[in-house]
FIFIMI-168576 format. One line per field, with one value per residue (C-alpha): x negated, y, z negated; residue in three letters; chain. Coordinates in nm, 4 decimals, m for minus. Each point is the difference from the previous one (the first is absolute). Layout:
# residues N
xx <- X ...
yy <- Y ...
zz <- Z ...
type <- ala ...
mol <- A ...
# end
This chain:
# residues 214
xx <- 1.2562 m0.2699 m0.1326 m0.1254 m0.2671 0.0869 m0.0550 0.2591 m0.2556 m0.2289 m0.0824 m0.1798 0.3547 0.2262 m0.1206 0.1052 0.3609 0.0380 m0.1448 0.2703 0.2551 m0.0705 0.0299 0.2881 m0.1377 0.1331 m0.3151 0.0140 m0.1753 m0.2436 m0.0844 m0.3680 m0.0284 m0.3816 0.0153 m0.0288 0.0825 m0.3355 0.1593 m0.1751 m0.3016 0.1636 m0.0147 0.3217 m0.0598 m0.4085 0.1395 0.1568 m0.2647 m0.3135 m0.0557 0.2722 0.1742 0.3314 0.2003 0.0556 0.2516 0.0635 0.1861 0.0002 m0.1691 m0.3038 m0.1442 m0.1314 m0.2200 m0.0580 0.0912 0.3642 0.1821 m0.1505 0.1289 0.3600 m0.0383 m0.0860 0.1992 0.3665 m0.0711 0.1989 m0.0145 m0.4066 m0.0638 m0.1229 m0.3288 0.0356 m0.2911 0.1008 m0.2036 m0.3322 m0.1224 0.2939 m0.0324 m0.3782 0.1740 0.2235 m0.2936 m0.1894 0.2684 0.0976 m0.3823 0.0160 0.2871 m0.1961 m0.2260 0.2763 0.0740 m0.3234 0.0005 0.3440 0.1359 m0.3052 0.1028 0.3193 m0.1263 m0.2650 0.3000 0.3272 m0.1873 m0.3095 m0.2671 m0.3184 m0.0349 m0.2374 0.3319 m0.2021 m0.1476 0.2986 0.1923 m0.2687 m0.0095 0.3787 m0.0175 m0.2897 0.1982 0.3552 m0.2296 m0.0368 0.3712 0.1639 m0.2480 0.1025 0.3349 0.0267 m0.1552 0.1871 0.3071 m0.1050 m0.0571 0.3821 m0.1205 0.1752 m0.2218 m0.3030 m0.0884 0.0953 0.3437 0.2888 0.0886 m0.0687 m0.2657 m0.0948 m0.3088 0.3331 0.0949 m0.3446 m0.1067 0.3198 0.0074 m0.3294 0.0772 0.3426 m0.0910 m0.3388 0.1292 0.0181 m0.3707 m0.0408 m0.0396 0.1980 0.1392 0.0206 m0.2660 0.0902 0.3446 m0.0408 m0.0044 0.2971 0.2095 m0.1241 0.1089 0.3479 0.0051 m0.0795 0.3240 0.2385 m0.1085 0.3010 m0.0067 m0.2153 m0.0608 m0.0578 m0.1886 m0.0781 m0.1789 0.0599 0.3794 0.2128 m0.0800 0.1108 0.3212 m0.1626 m0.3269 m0.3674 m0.0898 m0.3131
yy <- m1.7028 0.2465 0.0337 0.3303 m0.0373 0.3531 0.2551 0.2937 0.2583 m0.1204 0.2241 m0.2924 m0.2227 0.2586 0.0859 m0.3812 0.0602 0.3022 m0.1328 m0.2894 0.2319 0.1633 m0.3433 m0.0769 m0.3167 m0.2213 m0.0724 m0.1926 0.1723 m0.1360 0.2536 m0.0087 0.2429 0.1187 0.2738 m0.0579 m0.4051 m0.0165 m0.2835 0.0135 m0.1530 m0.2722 m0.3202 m0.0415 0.2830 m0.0320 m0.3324 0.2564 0.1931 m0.0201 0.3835 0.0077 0.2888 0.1552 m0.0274 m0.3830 m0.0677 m0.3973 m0.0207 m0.3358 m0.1837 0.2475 0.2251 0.3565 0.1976 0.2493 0.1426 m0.0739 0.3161 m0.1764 m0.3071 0.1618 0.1685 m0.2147 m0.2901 0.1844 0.3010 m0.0667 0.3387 0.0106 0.3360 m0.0148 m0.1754 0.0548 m0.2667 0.0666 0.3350 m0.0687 0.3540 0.0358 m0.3132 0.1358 0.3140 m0.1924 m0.1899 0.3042 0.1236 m0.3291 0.0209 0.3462 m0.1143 m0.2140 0.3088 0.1261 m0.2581 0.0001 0.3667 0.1272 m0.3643 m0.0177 0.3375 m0.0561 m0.3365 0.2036 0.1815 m0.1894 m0.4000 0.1030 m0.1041 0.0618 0.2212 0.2953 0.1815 0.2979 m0.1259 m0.1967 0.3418 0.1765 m0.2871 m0.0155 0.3962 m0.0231 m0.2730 0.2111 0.2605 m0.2029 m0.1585 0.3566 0.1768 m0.3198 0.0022 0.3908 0.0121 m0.2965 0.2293 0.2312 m0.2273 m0.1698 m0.3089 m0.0693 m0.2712 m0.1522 m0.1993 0.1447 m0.1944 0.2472 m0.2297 m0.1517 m0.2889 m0.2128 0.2706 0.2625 m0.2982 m0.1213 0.3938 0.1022 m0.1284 0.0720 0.3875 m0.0228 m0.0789 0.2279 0.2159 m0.2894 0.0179 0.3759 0.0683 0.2861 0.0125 0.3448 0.1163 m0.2617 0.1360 m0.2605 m0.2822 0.1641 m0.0160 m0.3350 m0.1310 0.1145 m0.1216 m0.3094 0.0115 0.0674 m0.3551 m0.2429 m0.2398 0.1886 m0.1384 0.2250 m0.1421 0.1755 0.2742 0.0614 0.1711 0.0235 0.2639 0.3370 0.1470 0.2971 m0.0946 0.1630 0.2614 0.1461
zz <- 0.4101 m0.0513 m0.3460 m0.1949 m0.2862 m0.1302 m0.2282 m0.0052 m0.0968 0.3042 0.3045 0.1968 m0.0737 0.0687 0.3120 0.0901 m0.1539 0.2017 0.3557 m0.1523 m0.0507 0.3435 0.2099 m0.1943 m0.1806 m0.2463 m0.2317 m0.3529 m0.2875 m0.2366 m0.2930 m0.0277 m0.4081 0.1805 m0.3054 m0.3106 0.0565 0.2292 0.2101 0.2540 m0.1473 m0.1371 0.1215 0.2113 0.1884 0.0684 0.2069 0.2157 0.0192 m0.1198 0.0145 m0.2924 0.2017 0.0808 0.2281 0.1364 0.2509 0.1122 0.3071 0.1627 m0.2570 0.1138 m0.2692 0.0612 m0.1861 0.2659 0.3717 m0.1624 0.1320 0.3369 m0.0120 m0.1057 0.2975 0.2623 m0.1589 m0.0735 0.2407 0.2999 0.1693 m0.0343 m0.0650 m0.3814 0.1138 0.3911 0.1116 0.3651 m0.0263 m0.1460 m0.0576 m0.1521 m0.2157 m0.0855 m0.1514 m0.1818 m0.1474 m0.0572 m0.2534 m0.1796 m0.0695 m0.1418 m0.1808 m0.1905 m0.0794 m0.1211 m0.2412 m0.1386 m0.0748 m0.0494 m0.0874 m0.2429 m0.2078 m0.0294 m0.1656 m0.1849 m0.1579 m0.0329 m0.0237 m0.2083 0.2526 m0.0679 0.3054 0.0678 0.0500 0.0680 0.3405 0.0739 0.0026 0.2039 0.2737 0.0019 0.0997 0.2090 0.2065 m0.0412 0.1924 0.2781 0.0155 m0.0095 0.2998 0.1972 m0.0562 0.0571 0.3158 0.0919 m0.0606 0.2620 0.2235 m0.0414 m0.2337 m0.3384 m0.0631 m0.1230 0.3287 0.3512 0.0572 m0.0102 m0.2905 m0.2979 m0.0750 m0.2643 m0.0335 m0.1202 m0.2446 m0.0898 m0.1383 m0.1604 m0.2911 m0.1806 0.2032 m0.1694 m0.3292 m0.0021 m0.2984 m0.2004 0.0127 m0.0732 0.3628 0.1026 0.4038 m0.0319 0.2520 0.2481 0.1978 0.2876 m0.2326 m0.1777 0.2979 0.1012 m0.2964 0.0182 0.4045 m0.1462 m0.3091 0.2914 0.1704 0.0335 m0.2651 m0.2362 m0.3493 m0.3030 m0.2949 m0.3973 0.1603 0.3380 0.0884 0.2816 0.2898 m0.1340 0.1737 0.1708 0.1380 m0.1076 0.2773 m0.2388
type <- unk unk unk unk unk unk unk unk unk unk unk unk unk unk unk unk unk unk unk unk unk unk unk unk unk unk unk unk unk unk unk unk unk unk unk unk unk unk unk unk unk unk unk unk unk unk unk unk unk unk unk unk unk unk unk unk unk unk unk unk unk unk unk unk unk unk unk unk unk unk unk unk unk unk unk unk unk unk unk unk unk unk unk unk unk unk unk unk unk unk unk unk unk unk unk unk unk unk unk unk unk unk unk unk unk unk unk unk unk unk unk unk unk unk unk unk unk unk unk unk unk unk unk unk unk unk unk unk unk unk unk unk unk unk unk unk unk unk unk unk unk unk unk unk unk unk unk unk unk unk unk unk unk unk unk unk unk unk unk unk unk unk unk unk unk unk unk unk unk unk unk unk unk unk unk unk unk unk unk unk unk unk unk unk unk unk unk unk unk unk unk unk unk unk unk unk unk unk unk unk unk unk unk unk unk unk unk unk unk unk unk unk unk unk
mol <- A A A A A A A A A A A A A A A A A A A A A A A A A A A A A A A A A A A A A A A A A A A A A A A A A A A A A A A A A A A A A A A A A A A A A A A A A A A A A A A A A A A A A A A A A A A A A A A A A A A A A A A A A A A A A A A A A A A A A A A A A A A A A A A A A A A A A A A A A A A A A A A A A A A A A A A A A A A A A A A A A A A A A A A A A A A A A A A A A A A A A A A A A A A A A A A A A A A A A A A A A A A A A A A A A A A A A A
# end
């Protein structure tokens, strides 16, 4: 049974509940209070990692700290095509995001806990870098568009890079950062709602009923 160190208010965990959700997992939950309990400095947890963060999935008696939506993937993903490794330019671009989406987390992830977790955050820069990469998410995913791809990498898909960047995109607004200016990302984001097996969380709704053409 695979086992879920989580935090409900977590972008990095959710993104593991809803890649869950997706592959239709059955997962056990163990309530990590990050905010204001600061658990995940306390002893129990630093033996599961040392980094004391979220999120921490054991599957197998193996515990991950990171390239989890990876191992999900390979591991539960019978049809292949959230981390295709038979294409590796294709696996590069995959790559290529889940790295941004760590960007992400750092800037847009890093407001919102500048503002709802009382982080001592420069929440001004973290807002600026979470627009200045927003900039380069929406121009990729608009041309994309007109060249027939509703996704991050070039699969006529979704990957793990769709999972890995939607929650800390999802939740931007949390951190003062408006998606206003960004129409591709807008659409992108509701694409990614209408997924089979997608999970909401406090936060992030269901796909609207008449999809965003602006």
């Amino acid at each position: 049974m695979i086992t879920l160190y989580d935090y409900e208010l977590s972008g990095n965990c959710y993104k593991l509940r809803l890649m869950m959700s997706i592959l239709r997992l059955r997962y056990e939950v163990v309530a990590v209070d990050y905010y204001p309990g600061n658990d995940t400095q306390s002893d129990w947890f630093l033996k599961l990692n040392p980094l004391g963060e979220l999120p921490v999935l054991v599957d197998d008696g193996r515990v991950f700290t990171e390239a989890t939506l990876a191992w999900l993937a390979r591991k539960y993903d019978a049809s292949g095509r959230w981390l295709p490794v038979d294409d590796p330019a294709l696996v590069a671009e995959v790559m290529t995001w889940t790295s941004f989406a760590a960007r992400l987390s750092e800037a847009s992830g890093g407001a919102r806990l500048a503002i709802a977790f009382e982080h001592d955050i420069d929440l001004s820069r973290a807002q600026a870098e979470a627009h200045r990469l927003f900039r380069v998410m929406d121009e990729h995913l608009w041309f994309g568009e007109k060249e027939g791809r509703d996704w991050l990498a070039s699969a006529d898909h979704p990957t793990i890079a769709d999972i890995a960047c939607f929650p800390h995109t999802a939740l931007s607004e949390e951190g003062g950062i408006s998606r206003q200016d960004y129409p591709a990302i807008r659409r992108w984001l509701d694409r990614v709602r209408r997924i089979e097996g997608f999970a909401v969380m406090s936060g992030v709704f269901p796909a609207s009923r008449a999809r965003e053409v602006s």
